[in-house]
N, CA and C atoms as a LAMMPS dump frame, in Angstrom:
ITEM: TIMESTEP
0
ITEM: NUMBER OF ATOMS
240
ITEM: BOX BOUNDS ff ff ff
-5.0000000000000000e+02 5.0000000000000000e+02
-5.0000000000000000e+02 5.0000000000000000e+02
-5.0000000000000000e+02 5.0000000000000000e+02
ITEM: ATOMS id mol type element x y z
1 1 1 N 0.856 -1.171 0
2 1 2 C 0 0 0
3 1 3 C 0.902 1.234 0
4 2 1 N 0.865 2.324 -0.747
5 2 2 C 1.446 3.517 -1.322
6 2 3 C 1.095 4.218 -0.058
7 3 1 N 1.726 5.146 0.224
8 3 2 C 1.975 6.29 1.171
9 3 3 C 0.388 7.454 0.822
10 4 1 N -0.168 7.223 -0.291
11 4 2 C -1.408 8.357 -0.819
12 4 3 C -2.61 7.19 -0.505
13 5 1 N -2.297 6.039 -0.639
14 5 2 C -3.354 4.949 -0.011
15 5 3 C -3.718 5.205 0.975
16 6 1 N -2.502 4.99 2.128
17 6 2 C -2.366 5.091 3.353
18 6 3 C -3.333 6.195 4.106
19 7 1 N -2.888 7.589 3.441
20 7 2 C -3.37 8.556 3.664
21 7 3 C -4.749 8.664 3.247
22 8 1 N -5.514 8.059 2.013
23 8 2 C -6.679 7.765 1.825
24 8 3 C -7.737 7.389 2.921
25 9 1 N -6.772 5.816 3.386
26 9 2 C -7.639 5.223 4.488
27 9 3 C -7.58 5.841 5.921
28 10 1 N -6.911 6.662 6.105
29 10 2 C -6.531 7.056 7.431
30 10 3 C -8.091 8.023 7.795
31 11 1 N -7.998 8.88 6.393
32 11 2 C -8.837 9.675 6.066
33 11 3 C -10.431 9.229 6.187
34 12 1 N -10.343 8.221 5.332
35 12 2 C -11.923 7.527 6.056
36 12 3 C -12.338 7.207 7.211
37 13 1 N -11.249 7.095 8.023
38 13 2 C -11.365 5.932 9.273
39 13 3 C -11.483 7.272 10.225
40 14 1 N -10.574 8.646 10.106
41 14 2 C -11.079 9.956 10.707
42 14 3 C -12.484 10.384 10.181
43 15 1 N -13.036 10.103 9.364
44 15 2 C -14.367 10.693 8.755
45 15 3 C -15.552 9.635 9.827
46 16 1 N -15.123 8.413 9.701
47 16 2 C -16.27 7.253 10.244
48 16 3 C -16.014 7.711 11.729
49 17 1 N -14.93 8.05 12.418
50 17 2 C -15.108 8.439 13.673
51 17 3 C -15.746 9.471 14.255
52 18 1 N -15.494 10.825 13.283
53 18 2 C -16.387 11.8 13.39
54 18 3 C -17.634 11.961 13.19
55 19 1 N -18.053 11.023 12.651
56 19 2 C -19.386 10.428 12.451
57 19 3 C -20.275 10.419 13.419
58 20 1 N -19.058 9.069 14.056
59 20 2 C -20.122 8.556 14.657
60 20 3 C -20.097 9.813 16.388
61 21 1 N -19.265 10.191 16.605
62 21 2 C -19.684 11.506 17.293
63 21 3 C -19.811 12.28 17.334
64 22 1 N -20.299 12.634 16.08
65 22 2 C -21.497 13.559 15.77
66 22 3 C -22.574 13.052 16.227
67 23 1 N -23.215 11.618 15.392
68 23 2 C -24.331 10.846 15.719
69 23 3 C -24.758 10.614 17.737
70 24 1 N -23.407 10.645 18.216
71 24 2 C -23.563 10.052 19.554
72 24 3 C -24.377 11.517 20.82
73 25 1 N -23.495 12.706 19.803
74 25 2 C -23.677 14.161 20.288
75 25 3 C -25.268 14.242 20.062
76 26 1 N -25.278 14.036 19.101
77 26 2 C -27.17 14.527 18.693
78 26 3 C -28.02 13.565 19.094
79 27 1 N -27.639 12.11 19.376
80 27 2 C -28.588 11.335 20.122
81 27 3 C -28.697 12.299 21.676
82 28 1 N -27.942 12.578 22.521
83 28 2 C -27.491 13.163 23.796
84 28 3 C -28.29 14.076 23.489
85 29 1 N -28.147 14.925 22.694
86 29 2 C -29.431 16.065 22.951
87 29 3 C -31.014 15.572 22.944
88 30 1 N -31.084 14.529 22.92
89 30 2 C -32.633 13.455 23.02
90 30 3 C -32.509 12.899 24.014
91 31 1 N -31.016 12.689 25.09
92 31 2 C -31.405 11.86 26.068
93 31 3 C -30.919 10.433 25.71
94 32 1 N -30.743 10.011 24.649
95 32 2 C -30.454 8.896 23.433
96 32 3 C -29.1 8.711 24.135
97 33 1 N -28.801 7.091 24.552
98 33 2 C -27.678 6.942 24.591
99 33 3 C -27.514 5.411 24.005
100 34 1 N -26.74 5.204 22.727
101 34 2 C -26.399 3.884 22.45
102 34 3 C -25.607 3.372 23.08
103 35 1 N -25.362 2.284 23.717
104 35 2 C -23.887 1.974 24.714
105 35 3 C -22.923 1.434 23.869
106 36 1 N -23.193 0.693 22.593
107 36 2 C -22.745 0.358 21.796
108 36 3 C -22.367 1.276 20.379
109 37 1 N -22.312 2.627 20.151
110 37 2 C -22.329 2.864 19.069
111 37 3 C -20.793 3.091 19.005
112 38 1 N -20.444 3.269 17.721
113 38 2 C -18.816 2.77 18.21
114 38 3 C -18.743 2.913 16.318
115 39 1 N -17.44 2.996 15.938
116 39 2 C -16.744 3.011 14.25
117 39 3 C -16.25 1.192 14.305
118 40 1 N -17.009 0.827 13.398
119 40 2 C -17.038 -0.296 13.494
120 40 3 C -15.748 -1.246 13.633
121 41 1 N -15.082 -2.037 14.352
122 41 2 C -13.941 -2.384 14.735
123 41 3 C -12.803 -3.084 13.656
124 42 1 N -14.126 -3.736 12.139
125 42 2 C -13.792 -4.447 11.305
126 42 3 C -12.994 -2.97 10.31
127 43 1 N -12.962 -1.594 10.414
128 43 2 C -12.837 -0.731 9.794
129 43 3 C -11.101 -0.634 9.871
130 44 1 N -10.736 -1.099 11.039
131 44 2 C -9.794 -0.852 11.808
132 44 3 C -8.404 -2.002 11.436
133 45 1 N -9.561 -2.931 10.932
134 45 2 C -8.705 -4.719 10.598
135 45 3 C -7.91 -5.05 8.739
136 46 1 N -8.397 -3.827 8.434
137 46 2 C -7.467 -3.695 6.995
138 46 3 C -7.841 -2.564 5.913
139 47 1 N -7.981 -2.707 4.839
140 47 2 C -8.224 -1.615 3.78
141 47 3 C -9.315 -1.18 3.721
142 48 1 N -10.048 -1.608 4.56
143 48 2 C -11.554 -0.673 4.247
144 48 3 C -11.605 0.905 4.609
145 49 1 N -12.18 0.785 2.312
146 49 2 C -12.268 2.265 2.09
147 49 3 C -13.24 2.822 2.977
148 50 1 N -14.311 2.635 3.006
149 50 2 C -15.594 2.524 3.55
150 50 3 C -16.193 1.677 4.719
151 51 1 N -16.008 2.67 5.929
152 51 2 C -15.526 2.393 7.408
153 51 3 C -17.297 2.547 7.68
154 52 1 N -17.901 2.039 8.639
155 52 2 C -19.155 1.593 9.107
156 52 3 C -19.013 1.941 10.206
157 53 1 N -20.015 2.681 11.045
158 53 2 C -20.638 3.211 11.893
159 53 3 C -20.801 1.725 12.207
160 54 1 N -21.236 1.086 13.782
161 54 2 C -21.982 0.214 13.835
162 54 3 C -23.221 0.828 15.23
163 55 1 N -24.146 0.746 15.094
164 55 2 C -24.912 1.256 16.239
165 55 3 C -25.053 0.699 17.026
166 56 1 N -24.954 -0.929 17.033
167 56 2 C -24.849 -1.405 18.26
168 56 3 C -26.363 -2.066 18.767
169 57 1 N -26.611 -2.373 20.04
170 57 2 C -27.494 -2.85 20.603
171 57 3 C -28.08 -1.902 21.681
172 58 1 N -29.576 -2.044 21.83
173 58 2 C -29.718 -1 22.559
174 58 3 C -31.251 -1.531 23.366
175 59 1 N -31.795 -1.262 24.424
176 59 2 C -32.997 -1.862 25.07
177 59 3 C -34.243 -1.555 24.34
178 60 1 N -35.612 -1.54 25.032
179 60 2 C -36.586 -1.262 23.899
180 60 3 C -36.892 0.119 24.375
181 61 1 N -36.52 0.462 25.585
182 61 2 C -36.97 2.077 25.933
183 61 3 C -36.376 2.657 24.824
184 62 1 N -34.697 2.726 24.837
185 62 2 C -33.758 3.65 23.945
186 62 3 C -34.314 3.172 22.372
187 63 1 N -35.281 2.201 22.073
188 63 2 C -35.465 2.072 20.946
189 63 3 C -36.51 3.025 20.787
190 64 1 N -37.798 2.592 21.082
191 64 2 C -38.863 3.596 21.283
192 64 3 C -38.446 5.27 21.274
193 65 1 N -37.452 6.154 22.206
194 65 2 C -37.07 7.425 21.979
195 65 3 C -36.619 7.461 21.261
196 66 1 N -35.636 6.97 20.532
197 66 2 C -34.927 7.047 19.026
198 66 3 C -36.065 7.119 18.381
199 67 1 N -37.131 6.291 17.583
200 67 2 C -37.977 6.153 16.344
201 67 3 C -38.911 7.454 17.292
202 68 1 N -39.046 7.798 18.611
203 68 2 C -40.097 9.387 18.466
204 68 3 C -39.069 9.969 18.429
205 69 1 N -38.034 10.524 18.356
206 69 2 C -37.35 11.549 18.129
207 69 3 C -37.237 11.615 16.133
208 70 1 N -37.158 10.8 15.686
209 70 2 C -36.965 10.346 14.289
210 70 3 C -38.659 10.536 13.836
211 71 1 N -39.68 10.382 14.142
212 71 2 C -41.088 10.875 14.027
213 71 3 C -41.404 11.935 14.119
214 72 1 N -40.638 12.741 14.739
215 72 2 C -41.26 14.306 14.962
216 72 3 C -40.077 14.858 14.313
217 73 1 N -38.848 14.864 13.746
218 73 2 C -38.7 15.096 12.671
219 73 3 C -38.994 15.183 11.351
220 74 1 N -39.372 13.266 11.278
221 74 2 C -39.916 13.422 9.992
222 74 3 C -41.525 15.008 9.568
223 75 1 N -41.976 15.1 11.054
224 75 2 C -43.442 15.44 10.673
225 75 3 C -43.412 17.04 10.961
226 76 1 N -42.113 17.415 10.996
227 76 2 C -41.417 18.391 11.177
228 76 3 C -40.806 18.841 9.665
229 77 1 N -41.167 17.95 9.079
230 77 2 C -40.171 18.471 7.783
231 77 3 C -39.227 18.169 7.532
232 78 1 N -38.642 17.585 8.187
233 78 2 C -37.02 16.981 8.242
234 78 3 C -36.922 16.135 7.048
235 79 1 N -35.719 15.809 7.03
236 79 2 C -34.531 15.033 5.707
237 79 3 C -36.103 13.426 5.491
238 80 1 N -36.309 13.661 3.975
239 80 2 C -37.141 12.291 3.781
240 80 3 C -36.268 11.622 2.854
């Protein structure tokens, strides 16, 4: 792997992290906490261009506030 590869993947693997705390920040403003959300570990294990969020596992309360927080967006106008 070339030194501009390198720097390619490094680059994704900083993008999938910022991601996902972003994602973790804006659940928190709902109260939303995944215990599991995390840049997926397989991202970490070789060339993957395209690094995965994984969200993880979560109870049925934190499920339920996630899909109403994601409902009153949608009915809000938000991203369809």
């Amino acid at each position: 792997m070339g030194t501009r590869e390198k720097r390619d993947l490094a680059s994704a693997r900083d993008e999938a992290d910022s991601a996902t705390e972003e994602l973790r920040e804006a659940l928190a403003g709902h109260a939303i906490t995944l215990p599991s959300l995390q840049t997926d570990p397989v991202t970490y294990a070789g060339d993957h261009r395209h690094p995965l969020v994984s969200l993880g596992r979560c109870n049925v309360e934190t499920a339920r506030k996630l899909a109403a927080v994601l409902r009153t967006a949608w009915s809000e106008g938000g991203a369809r």
